[in-house]
The first five atom37 places (N, CA, C, CB, O) and aatype in JSON, in Angstrom:
{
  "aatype": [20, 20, 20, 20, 20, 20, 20, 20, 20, 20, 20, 20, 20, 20, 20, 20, 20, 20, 20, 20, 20, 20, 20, 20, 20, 20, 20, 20, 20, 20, 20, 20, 20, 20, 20, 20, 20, 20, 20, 20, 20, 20, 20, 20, 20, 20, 20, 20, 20, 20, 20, 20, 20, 20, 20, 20, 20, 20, 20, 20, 20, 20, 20, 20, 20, 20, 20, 20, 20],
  "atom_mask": [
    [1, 1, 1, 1, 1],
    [1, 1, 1, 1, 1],
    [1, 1, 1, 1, 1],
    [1, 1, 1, 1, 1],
    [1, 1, 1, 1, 1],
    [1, 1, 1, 1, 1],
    [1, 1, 1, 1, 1],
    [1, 1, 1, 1, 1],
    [1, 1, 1, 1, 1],
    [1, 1, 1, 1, 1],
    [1, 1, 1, 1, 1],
    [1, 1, 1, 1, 1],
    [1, 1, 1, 1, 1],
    [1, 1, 1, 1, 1],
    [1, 1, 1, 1, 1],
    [1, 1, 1, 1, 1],
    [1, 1, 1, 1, 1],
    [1, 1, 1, 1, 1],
    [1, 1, 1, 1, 1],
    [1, 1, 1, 1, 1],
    [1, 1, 1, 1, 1],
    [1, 1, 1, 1, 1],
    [1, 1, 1, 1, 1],
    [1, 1, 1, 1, 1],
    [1, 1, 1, 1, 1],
    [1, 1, 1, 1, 1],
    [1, 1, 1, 1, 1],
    [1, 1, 1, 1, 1],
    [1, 1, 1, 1, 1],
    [1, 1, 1, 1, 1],
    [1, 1, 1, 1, 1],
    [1, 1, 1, 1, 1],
    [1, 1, 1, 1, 1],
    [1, 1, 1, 1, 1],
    [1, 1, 1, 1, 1],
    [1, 1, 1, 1, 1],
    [1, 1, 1, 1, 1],
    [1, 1, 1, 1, 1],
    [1, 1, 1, 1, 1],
    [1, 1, 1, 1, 1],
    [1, 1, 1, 1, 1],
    [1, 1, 1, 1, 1],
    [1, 1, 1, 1, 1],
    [1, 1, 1, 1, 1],
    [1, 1, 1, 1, 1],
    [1, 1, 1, 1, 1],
    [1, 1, 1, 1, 1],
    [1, 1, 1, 1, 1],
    [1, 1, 1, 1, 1],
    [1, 1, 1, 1, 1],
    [1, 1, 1, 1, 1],
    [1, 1, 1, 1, 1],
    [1, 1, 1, 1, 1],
    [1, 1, 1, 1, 1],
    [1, 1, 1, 1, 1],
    [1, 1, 1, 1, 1],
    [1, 1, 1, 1, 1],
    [1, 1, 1, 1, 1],
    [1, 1, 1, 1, 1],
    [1, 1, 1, 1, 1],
    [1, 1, 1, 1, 1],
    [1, 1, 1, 1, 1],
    [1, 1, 1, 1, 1],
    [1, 1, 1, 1, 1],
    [1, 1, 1, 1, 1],
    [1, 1, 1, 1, 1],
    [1, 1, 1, 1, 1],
    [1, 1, 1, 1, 1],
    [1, 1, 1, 1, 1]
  ],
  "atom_positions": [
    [[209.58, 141.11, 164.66], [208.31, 140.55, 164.22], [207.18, 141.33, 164.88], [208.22, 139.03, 164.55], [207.15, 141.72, 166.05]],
    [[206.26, 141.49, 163.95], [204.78, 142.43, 164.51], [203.76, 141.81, 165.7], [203.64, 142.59, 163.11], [202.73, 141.36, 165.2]],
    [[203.81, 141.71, 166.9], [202.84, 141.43, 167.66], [201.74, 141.79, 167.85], [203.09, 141.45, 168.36], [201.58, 142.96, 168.2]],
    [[200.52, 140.88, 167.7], [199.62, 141.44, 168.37], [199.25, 140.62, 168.92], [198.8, 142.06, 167.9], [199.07, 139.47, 168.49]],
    [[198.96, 141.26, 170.59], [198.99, 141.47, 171.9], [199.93, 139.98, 172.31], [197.31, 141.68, 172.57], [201.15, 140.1, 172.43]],
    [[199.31, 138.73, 172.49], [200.25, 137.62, 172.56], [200.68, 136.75, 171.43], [199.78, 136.83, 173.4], [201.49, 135.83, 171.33]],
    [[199.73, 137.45, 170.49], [199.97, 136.68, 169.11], [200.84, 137.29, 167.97], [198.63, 136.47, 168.47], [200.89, 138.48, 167.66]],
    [[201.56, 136.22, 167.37], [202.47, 137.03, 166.52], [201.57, 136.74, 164.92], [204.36, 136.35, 166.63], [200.69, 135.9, 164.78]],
    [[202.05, 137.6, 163.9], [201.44, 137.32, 162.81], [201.73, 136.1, 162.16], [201.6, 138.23, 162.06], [200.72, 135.8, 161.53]],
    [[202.88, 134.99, 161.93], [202.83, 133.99, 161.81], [202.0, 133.11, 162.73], [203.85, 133.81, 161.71], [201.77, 132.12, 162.03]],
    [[201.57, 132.97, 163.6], [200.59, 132.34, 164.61], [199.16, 132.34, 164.29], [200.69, 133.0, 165.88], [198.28, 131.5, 164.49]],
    [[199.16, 133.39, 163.8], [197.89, 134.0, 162.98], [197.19, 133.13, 161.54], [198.48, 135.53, 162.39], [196.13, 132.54, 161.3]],
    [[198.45, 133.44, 160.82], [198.75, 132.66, 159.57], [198.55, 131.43, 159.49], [199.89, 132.72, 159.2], [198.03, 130.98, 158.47]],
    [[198.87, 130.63, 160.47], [199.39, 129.71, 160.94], [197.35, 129.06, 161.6], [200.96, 130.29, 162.14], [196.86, 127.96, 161.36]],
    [[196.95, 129.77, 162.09], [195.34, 129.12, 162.57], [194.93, 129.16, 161.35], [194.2, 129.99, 163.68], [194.32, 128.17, 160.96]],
    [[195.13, 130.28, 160.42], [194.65, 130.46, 159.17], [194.35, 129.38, 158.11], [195.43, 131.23, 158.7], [193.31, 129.04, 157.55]],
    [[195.95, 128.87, 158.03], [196.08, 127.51, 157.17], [195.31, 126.41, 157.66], [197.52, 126.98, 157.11], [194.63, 125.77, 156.85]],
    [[195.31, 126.05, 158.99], [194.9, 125.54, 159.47], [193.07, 125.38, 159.63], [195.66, 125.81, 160.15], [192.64, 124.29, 159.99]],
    [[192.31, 126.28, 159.41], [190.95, 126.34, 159.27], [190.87, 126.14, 157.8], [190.29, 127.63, 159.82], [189.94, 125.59, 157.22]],
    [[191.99, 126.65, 157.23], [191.37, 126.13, 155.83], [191.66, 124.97, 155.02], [191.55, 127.0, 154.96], [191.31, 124.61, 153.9]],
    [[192.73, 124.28, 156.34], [192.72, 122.86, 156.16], [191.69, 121.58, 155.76], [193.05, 122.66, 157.12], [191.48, 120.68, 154.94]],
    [[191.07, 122.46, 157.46], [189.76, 121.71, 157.87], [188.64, 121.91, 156.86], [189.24, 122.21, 159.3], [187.82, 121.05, 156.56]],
    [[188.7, 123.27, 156.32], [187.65, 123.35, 155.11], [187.47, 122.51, 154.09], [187.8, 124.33, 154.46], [186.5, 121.81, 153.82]],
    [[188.64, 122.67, 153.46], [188.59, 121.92, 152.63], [188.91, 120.48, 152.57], [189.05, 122.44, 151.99], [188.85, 119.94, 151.47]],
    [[189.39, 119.52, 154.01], [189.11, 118.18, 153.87], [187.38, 118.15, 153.98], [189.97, 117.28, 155.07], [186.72, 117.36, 153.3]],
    [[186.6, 119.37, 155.17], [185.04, 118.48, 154.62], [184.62, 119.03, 153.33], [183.52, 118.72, 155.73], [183.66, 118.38, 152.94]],
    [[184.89, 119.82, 152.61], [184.53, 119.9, 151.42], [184.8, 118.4, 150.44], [185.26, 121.16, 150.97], [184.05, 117.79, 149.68]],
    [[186.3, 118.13, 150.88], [186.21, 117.0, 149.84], [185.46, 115.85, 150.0], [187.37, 116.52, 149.59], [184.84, 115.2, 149.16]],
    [[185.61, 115.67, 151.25], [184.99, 114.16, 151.99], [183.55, 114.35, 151.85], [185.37, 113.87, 153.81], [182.89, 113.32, 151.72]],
    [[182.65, 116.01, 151.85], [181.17, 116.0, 151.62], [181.12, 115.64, 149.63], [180.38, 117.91, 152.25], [180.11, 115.09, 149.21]],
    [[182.04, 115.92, 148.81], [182.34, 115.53, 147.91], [182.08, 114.43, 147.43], [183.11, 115.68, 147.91], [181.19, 114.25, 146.6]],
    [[183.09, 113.23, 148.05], [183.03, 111.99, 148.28], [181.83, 111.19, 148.34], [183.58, 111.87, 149.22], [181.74, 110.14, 147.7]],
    [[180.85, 111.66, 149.11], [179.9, 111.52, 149.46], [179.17, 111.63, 148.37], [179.69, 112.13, 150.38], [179.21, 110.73, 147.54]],
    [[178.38, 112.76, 148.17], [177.92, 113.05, 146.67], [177.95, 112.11, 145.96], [178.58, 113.93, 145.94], [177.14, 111.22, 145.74]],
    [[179.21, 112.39, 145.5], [179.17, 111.11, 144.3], [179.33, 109.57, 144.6], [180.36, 111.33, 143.3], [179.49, 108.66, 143.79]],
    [[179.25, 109.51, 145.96], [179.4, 108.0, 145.8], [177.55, 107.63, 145.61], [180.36, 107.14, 147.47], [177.02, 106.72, 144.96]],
    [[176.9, 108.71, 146.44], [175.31, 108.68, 146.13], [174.83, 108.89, 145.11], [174.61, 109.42, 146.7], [173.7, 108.46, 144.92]],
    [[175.44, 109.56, 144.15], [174.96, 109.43, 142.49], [175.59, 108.64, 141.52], [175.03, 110.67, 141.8], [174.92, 108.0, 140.72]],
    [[177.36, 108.59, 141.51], [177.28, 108.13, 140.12], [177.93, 106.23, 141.13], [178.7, 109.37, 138.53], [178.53, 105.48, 140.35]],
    [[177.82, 105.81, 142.23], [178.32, 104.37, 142.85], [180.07, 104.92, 143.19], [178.16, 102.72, 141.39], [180.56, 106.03, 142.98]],
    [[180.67, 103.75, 143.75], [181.59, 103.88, 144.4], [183.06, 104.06, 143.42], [181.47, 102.77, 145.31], [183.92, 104.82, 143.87]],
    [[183.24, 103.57, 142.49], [184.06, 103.33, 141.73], [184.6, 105.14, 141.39], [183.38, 102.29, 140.54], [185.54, 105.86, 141.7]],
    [[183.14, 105.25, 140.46], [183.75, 107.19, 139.85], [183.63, 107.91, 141.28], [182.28, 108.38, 138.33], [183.93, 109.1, 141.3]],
    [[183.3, 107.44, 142.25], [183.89, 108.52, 143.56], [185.44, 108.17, 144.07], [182.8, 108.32, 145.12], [186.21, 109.07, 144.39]],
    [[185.77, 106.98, 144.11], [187.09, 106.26, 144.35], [188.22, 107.62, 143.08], [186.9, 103.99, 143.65], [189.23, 108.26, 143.39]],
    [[187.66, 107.6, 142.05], [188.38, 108.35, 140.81], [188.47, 110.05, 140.82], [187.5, 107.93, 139.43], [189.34, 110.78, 140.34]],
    [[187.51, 110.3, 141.38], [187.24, 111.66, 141.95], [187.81, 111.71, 143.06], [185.91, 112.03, 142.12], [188.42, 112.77, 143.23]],
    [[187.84, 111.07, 143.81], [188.81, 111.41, 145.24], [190.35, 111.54, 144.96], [188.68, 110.09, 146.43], [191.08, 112.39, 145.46]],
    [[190.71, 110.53, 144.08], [192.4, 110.75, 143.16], [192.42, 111.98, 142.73], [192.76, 109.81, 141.68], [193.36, 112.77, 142.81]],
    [[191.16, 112.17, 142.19], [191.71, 113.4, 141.17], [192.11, 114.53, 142.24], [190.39, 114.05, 139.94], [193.1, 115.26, 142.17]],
    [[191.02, 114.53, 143.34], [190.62, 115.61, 143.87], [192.23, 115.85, 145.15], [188.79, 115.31, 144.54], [192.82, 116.89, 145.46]],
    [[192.43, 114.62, 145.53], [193.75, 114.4, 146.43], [194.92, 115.72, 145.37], [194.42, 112.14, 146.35], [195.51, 116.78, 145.59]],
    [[194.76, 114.99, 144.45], [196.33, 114.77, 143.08], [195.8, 116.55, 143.0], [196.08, 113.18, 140.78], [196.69, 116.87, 143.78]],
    [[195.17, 117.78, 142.72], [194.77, 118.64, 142.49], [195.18, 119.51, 143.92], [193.49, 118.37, 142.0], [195.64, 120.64, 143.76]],
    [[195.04, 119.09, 145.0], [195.05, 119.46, 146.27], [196.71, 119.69, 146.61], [194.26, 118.31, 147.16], [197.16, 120.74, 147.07]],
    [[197.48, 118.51, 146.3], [198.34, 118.46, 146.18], [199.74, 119.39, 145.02], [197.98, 117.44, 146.24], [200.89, 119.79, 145.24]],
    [[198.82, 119.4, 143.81], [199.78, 120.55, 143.17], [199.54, 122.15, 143.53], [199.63, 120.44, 141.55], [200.36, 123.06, 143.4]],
    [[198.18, 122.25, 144.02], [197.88, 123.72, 144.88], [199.1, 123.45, 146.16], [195.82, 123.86, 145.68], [200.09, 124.16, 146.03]],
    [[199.1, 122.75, 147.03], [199.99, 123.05, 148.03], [201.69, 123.18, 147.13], [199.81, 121.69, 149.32], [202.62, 123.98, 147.03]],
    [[201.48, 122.41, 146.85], [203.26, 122.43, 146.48], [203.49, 123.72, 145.75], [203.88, 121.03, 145.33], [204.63, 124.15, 145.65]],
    [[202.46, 124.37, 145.22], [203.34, 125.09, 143.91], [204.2, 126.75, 145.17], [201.58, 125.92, 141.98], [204.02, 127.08, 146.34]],
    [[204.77, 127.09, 144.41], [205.32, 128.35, 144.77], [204.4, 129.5, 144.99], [206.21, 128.71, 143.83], [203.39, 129.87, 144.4]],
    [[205.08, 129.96, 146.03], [204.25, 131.23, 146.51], [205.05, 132.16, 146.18], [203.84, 131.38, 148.01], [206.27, 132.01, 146.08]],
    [[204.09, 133.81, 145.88], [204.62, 134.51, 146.06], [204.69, 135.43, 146.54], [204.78, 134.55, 145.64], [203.57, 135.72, 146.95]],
    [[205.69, 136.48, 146.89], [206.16, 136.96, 147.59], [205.63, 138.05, 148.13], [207.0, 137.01, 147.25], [205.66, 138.28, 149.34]],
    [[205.21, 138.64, 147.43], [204.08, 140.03, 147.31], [203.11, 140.19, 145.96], [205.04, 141.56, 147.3], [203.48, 140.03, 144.79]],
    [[201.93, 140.51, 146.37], [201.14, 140.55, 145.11], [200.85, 141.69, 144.09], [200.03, 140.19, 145.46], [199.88, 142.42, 144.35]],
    [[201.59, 141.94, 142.93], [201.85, 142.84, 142.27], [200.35, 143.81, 142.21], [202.47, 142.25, 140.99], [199.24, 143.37, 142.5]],
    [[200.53, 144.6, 141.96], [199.16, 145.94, 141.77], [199.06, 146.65, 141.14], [198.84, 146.81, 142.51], [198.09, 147.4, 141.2]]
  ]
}
């Protein structure tokens, strides 16, 4: 495995996912927000499903392996 200096490249990867964890829960939750200030609580309650249920088929789907060119 490729080191750099104490860090390995999965470790790397790995803060990676992880900041863009954090991104995108405040993206959704500033989301949330939004619309609970424009359209009331209900179509933000519906938007947060959607937005969960969307989040969720991005993580699950398959990755691949190398990106063709």
């Amino acid at each position: 495995m490729l080191l750099l200096g104490d860090m390995s490249v999965r470790s790397v990867i790995s803060v990676m996912h992880l900041f863009g964890a954090i991104a995108i829960t405040l993206i959704g939750v500033g989301s949330f927000f939004a619309i609970v200030g424009v359209f009331g609580l209900p179509a933000a309650m519906v938007a947060l499903v959607v937005f969960i249920a969307l989040a969720a088929v991005l993580f699950r789907r398959p990755q691949a392996e190398g990106i063709p060119r």
